[in-house]
C-alpha atoms as an extended CHARMM CRD file, in Angstrom:
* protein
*
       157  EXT
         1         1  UNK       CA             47.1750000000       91.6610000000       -3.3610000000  PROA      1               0.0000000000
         2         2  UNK       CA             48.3880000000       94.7920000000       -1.9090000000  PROA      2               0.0000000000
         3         3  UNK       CA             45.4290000000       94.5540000000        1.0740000000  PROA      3               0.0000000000
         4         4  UNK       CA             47.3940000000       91.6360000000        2.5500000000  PROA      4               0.0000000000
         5         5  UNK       CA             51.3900000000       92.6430000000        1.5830000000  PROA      5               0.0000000000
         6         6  UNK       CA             51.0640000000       96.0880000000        2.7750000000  PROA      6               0.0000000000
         7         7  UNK       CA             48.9870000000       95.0520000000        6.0770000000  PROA      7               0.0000000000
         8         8  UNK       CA             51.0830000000       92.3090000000        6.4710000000  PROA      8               0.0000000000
         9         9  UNK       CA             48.7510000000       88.8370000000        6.4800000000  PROA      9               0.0000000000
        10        10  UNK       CA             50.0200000000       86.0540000000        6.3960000000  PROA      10              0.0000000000
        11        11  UNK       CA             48.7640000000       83.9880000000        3.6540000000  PROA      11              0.0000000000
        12        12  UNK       CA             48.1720000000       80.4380000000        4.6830000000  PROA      12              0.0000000000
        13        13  UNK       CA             45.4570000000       77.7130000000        2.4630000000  PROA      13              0.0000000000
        14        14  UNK       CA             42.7550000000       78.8740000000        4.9480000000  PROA      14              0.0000000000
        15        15  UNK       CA             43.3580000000       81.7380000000        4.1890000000  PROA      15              0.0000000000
        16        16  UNK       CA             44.0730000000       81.6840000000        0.5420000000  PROA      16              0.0000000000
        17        17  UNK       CA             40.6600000000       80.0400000000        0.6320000000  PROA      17              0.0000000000
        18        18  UNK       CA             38.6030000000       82.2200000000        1.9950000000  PROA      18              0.0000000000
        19        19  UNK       CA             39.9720000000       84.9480000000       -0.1730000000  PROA      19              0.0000000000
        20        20  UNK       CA             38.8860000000       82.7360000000       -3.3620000000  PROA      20              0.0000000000
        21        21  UNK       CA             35.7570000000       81.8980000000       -2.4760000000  PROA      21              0.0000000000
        22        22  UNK       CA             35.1050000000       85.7260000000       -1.6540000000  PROA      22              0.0000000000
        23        23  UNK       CA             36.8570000000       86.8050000000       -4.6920000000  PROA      23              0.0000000000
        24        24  UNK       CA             39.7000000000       88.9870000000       -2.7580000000  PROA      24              0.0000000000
        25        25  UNK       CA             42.3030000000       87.0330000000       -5.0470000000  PROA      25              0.0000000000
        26        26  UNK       CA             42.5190000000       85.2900000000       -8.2440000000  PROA      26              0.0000000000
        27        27  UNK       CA             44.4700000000       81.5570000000       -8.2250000000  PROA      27              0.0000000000
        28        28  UNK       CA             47.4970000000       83.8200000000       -9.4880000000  PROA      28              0.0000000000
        29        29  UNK       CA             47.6980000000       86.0610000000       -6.8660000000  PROA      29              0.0000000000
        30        30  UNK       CA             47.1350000000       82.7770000000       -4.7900000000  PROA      30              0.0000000000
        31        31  UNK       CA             50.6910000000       80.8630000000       -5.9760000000  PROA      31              0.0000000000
        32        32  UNK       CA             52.3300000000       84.2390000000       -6.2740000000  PROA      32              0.0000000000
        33        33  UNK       CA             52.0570000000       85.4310000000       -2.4840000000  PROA      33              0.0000000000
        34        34  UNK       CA             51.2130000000       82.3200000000       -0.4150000000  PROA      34              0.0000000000
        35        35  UNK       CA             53.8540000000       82.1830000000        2.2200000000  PROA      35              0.0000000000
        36        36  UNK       CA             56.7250000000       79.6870000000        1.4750000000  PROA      36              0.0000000000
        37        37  UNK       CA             56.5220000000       77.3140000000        4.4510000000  PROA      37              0.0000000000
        38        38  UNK       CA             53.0550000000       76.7510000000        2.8820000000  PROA      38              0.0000000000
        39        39  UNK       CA             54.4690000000       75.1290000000       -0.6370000000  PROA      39              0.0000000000
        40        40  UNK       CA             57.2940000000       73.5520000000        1.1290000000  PROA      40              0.0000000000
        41        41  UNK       CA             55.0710000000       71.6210000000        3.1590000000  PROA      41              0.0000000000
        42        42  UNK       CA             53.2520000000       70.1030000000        0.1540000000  PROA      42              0.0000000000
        43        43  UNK       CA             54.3580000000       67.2540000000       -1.9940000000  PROA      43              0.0000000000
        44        44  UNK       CA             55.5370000000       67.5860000000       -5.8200000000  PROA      44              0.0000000000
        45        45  UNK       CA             52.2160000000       65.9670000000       -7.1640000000  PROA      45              0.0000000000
        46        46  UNK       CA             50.2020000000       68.7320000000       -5.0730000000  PROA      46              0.0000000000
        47        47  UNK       CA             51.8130000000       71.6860000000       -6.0370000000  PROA      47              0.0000000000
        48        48  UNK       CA             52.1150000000       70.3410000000       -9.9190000000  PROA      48              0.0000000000
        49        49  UNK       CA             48.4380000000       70.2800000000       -9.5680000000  PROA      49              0.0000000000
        50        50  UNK       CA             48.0410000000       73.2360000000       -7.6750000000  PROA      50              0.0000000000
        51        51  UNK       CA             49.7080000000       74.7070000000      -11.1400000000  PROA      51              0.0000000000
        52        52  UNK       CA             47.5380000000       73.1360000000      -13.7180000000  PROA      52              0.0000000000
        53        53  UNK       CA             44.1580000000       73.6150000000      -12.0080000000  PROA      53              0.0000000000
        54        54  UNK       CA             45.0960000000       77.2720000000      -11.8550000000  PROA      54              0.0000000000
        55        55  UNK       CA             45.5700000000       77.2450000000      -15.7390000000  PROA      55              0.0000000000
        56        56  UNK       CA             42.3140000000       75.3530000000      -15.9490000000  PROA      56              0.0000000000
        57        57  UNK       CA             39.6360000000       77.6010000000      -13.8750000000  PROA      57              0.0000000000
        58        58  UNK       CA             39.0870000000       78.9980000000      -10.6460000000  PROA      58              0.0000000000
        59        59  UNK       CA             36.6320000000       76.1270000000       -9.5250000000  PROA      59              0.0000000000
        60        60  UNK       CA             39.5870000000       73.6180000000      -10.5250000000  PROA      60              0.0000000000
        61        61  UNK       CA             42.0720000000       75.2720000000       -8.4070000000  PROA      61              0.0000000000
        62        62  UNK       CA             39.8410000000       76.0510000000       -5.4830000000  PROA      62              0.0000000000
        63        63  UNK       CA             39.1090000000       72.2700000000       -5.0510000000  PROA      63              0.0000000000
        64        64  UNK       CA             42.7360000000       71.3610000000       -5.1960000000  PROA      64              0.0000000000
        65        65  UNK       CA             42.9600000000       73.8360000000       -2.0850000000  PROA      65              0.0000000000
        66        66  UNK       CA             39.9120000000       72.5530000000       -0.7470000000  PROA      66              0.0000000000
        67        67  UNK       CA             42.3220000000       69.3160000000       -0.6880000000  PROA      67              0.0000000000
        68        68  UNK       CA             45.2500000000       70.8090000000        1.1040000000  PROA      68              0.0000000000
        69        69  UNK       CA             43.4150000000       72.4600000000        3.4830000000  PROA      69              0.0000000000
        70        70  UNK       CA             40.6560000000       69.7760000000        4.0750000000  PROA      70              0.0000000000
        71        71  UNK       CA             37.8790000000       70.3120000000        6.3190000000  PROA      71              0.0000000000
        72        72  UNK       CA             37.8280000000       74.7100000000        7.6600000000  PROA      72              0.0000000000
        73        73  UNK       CA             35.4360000000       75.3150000000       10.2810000000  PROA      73              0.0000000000
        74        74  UNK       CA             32.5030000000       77.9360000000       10.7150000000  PROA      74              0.0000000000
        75        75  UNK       CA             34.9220000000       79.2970000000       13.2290000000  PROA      75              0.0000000000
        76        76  UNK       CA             37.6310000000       79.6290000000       11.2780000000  PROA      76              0.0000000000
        77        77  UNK       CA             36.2640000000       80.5770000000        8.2480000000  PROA      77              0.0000000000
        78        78  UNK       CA             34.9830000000       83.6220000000       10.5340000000  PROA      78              0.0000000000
        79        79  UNK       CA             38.1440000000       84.3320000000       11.9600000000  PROA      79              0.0000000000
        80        80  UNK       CA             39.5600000000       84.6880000000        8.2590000000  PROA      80              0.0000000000
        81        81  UNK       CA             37.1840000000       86.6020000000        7.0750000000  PROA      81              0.0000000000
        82        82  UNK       CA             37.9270000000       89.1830000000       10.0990000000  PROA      82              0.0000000000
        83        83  UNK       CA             41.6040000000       89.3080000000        9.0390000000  PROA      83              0.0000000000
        84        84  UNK       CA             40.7070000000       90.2760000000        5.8750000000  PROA      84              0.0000000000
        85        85  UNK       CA             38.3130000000       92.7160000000        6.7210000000  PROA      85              0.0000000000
        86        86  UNK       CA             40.9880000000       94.4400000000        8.8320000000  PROA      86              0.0000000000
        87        87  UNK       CA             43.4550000000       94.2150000000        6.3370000000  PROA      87              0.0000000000
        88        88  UNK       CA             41.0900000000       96.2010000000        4.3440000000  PROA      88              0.0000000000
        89        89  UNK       CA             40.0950000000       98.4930000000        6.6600000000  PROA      89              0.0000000000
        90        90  UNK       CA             43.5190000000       99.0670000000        6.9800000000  PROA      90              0.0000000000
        91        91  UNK       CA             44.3270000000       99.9080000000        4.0770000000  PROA      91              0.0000000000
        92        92  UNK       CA             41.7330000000      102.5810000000        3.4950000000  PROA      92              0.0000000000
        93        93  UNK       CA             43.4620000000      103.9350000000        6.9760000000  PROA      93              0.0000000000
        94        94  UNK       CA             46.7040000000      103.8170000000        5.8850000000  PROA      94              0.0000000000
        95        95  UNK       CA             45.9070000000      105.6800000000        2.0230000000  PROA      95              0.0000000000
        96        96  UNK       CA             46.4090000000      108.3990000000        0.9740000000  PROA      96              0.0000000000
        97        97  UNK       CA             42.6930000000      109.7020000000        0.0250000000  PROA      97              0.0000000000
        98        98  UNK       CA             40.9650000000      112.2630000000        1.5740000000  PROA      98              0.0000000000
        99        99  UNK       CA             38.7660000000      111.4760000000        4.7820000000  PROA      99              0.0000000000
       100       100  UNK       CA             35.5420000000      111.4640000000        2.5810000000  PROA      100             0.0000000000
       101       101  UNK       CA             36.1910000000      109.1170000000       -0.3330000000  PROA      101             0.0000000000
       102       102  UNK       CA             37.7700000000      107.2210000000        2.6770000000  PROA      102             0.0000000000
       103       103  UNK       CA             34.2030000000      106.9980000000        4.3780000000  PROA      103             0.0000000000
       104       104  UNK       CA             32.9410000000      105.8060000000        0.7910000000  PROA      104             0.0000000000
       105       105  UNK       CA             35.5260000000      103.1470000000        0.4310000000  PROA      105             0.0000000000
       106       106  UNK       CA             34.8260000000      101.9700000000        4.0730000000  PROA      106             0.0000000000
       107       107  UNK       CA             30.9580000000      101.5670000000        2.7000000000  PROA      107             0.0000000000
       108       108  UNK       CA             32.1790000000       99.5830000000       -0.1940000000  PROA      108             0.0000000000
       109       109  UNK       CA             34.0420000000       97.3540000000        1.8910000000  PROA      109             0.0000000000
       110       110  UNK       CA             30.7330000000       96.9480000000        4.5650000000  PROA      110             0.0000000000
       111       111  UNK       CA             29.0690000000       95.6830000000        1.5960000000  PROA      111             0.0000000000
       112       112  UNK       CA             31.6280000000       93.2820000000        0.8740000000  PROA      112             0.0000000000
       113       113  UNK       CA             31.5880000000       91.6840000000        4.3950000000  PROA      113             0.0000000000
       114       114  UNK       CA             28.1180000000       91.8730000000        3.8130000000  PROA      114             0.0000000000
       115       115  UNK       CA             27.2270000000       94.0790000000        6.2360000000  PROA      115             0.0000000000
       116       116  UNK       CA             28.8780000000       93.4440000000        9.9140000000  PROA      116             0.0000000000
       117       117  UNK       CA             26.6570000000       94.7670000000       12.2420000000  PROA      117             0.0000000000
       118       118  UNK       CA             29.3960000000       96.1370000000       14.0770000000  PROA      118             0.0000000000
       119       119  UNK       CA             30.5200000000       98.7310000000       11.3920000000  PROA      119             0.0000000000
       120       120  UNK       CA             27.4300000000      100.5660000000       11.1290000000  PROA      120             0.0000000000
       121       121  UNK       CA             29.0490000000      103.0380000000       13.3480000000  PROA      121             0.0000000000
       122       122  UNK       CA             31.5230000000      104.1310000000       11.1930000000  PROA      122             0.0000000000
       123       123  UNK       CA             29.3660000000      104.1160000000        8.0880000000  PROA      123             0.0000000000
       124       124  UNK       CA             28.4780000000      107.6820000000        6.4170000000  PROA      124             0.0000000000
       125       125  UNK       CA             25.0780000000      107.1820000000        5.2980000000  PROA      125             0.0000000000
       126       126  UNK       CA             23.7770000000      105.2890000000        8.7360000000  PROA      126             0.0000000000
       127       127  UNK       CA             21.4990000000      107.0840000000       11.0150000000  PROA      127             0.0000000000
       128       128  UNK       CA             23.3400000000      108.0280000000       14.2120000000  PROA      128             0.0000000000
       129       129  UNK       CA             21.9120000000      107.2970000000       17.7670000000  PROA      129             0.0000000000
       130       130  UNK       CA             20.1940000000      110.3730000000       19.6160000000  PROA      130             0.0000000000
       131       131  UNK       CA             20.1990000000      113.6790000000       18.1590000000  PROA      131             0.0000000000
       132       132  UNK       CA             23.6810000000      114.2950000000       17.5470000000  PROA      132             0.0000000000
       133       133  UNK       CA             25.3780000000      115.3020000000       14.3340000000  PROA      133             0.0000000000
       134       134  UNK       CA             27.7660000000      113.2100000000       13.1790000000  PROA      134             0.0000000000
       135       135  UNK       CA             30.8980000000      115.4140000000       11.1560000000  PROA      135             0.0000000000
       136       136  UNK       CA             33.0640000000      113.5220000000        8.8780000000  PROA      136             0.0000000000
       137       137  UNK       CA             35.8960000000      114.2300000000       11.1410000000  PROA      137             0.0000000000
       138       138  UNK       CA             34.1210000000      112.4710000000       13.8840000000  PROA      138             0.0000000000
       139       139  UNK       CA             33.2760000000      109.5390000000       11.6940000000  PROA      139             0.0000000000
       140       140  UNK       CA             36.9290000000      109.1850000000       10.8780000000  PROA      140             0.0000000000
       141       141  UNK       CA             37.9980000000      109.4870000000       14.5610000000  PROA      141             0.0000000000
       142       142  UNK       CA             35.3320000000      106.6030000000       15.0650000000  PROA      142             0.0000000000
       143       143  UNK       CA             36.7750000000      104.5450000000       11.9480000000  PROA      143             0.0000000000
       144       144  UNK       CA             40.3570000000      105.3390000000       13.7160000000  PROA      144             0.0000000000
       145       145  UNK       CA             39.3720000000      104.0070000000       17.0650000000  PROA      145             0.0000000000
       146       146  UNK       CA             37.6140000000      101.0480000000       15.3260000000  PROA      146             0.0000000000
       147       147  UNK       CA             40.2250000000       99.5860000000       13.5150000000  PROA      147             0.0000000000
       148       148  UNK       CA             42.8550000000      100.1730000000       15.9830000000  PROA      148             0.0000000000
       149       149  UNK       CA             40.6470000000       98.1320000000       18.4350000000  PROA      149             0.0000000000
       150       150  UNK       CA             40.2760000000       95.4470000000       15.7790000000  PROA      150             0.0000000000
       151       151  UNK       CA             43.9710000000       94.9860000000       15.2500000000  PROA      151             0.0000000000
       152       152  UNK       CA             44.3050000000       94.7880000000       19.1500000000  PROA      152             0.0000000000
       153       153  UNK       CA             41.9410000000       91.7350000000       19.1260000000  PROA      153             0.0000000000
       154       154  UNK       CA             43.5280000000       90.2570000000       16.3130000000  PROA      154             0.0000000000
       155       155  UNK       CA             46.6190000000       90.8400000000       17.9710000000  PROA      155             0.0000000000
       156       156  UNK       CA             45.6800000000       88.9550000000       21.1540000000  PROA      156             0.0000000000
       157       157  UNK       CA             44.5990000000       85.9890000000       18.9360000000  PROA      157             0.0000000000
């Protein structure tokens, strides 16, 4: 859980969800961080069973989320799998690694988000465009610029 505490996400059902079904967080992480205007909203029977299914399995407690959260659109379900990407992305930024196990851990995470075609640029082993070379320094700058132009969107949303 320290992606979304230290990068500061808020975690709602939707996105509690999404982080389930990708496996970001297990159902304890789930009831240990979710925000508390989340719980207080729900009735005792809900968050009773939001307790047992988590003792049960993952599947239980995902489909008593499922319930809270009812019906999450293709759009949203993108937009919460962006704020988790960032909140990754920022965390490689903000370690304290060097820059090149940094630029590994940025391809780790690519695969995670299977692939966004709008990271290539910042990953190591992807063939640049034209005949330039591409320094670790100057993928990091890129990486920099990238994720600071991420949280701007996000921002703005």
């Amino acid at each position: 859980m320290k992606t979304s505490l230290q990068n500061n996400i808020r975690l709602t059902w939707q996105m509690a969800y999404v982080a389930l079904i990708k496996n970001f967080l297990s159902a304890e992480d789930v009831l240990n961080y979710i925000e508390p205007s989340e719980l207080s909203g729900l009735d005792a029977d809900t968050i009773s069973s939001l307790y047992s299914t988590a003792e049960e399995s993952k599947e239980a407690f995902l489909k008593t989320v499922k319930k809270i959260i009812g019906d999450i659109s293709e759009e949203d379900m993108r937009k919460c799998i962006e704020k988790w990407s960032l909140a990754y992305l920022k965390d490689i930024y903000l370690s304290d690694q060097s820059i090149r196990e940094k630029l590994h851990q940025i391809a780790n995470v690519w695969a995670m988000f299977d692939y966004p075609e709008d990271w290539k640029n910042i990953i190591y082993y992807m063939p640049v465009t034209g005949n330039e070379m591409t320094s670790e320094l100057t993928l990091y700058r890129d990486f920099e610029e990238f994720v600071n132009r991420q949280d701007e969107i996000m921002t703005r949303e």
